[in-house]
C-alpha positions as CSV (number, residue, x, y, z in Angstrom):
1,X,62.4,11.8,32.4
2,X,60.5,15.2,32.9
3,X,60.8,15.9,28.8
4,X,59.0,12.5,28.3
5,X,56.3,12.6,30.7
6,X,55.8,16.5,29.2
7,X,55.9,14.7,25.5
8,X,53.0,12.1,26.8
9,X,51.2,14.4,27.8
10,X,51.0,16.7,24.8
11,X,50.3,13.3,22.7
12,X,47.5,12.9,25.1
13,X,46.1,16.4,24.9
14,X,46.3,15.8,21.2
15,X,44.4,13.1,21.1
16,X,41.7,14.3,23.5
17,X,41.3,16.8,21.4
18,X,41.3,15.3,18.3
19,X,38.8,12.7,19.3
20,X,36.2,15.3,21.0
21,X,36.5,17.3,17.5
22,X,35.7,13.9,15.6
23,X,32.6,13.1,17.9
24,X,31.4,16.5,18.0
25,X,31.5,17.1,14.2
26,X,30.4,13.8,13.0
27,X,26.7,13.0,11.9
28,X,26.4,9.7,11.6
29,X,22.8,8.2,11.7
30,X,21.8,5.8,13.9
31,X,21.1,3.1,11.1
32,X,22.7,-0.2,10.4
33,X,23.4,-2.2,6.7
34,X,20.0,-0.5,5.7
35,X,17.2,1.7,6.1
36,X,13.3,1.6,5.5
37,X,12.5,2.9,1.8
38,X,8.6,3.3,1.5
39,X,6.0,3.2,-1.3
40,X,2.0,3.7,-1.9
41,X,0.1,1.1,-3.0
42,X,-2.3,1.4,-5.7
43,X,-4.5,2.4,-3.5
44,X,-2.8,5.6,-2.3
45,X,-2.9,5.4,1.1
46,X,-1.5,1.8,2.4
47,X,2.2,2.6,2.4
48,X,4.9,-0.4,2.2
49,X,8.2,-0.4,3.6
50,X,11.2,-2.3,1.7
51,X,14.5,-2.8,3.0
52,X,17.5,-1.2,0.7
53,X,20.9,-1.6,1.4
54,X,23.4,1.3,2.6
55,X,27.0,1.8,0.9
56,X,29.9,2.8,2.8
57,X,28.6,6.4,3.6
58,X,26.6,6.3,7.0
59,X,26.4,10.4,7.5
60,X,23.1,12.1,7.5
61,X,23.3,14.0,4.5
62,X,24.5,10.7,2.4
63,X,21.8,8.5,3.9
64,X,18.8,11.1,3.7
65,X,19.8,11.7,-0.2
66,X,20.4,7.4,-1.0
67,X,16.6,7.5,0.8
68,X,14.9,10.5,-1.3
69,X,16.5,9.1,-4.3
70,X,15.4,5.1,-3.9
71,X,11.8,7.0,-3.1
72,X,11.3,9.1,-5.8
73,X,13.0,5.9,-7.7
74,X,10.0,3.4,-6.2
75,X,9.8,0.0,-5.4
76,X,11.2,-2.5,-8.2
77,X,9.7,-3.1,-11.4
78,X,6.2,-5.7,-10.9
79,X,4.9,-3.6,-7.6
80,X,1.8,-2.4,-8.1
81,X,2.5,1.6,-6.4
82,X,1.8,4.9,-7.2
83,X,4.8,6.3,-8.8
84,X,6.6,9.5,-9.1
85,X,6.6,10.4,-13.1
86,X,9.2,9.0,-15.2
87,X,12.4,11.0,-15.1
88,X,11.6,12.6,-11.8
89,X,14.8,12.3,-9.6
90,X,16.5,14.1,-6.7
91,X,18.7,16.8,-7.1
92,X,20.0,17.4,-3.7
93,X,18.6,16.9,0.0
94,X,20.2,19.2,2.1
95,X,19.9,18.7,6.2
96,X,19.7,21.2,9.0
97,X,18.5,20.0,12.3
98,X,15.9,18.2,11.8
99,X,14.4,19.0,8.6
100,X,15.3,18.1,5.2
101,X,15.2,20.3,2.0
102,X,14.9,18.1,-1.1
103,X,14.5,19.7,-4.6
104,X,12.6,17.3,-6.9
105,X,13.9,17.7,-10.8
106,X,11.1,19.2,-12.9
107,X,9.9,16.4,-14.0
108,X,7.5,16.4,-11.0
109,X,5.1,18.8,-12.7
110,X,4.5,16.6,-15.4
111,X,2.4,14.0,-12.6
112,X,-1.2,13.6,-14.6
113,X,-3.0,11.6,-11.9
114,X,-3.8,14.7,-9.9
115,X,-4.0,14.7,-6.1
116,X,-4.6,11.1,-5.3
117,X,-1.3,10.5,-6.8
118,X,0.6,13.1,-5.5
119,X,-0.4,12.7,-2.0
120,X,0.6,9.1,-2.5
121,X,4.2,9.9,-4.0
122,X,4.5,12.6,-1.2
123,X,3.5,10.4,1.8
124,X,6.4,7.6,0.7
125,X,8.8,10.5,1.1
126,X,8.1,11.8,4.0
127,X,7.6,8.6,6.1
128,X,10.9,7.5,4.2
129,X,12.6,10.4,5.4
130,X,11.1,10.9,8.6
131,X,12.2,7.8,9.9
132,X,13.5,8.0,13.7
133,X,16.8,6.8,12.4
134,X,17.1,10.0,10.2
135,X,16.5,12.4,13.5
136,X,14.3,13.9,10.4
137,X,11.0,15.3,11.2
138,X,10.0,17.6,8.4
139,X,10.7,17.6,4.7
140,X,10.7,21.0,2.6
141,X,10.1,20.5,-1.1
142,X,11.5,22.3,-3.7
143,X,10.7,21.8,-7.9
144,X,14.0,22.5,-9.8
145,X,15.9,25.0,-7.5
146,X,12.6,26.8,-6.6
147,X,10.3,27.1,-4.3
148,X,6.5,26.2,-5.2
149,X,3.3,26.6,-3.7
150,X,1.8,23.5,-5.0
151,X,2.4,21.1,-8.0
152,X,0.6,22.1,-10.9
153,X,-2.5,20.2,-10.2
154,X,-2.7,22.8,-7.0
155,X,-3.9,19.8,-4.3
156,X,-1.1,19.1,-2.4
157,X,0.4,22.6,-0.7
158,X,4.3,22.6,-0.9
159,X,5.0,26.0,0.7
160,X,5.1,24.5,4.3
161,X,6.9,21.6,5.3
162,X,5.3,18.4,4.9
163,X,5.3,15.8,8.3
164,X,3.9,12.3,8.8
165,X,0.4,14.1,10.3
166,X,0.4,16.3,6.8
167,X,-1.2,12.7,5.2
């Protein structure tokens, strides 16, 4: 009788334990089916929110990359939006706390349209990965592995984070 009560209680310390590792080293995101992707309009500034669908992966990490990428990707084909350049994708988007690090392929650079545009394609980031849902606040920007100041058109400064008040 004492040998079984013991063995209970081992299973149960097990499991306590098990479960507060499992909590404590989880990050799961507090969003549903799907999240808010956003876009610019044509005219730069009015940004529109569409719903996209979220696979099996709900962590912070997964989430904050499927968002960056169906950004940079933009709305589907027949919206009128600014749009990143063609071939421009995400690379990675790597979390800590509450700021995300995304690094842009280099296809960024090749953005013709000057600042209008690239405020535009910017601001549908950030507000896509600043969403409360996220627990993301800022979003650091990085062109191929590297660190830039700006884009080549120099008017939107990369070499601070970028927030919703940065637009």
């Amino acid at each position: 009788m004492r040998a079984s009560r013991a063995l209970v209680l081992v299973v149960l310390f097990v499991a306590a334990v098990a479960a507060a590792w499992w909590f404590t080293h989880r990050q799961t995101t507090g969003v549903g089916e799907a999240i808010d992707v956003y876009y610019a309009k044509a005219d730069g500034t009015t940004l529109v929110p569409w719903r996209v669908s979220l696979g099996p992966a709900r962590d912070r990490a997964s989430v904050a990359f499927y968002a960056a990428t169906q950004a940079v990707a933009g709305p589907p084909a027949g919206t009128d939006a600014v749009r990143f350049p063609a071939g421009t994708h995400v690379q990675a988007v790597d979390v800590q706390g509450s700021t995300a690090d995304v690094d842009l392929s280099k296809e960024i650079a090749a953005s013709a349209e000057g600042g209008f545009a690239e405020s535009a394609e910017f601001k549908a980031l950030v507000w896509t990965l600043t969403q409360p849902s996220l627990g993301i606040t800022a979003v650091k920007v990085r062109i191929g592995g590297a660190r830039v100041a700006t884009l080549p058109g120099g008017h939107l400064s990369l070499d601070e984070p970028l927030s919703r008040s940065s637009f």
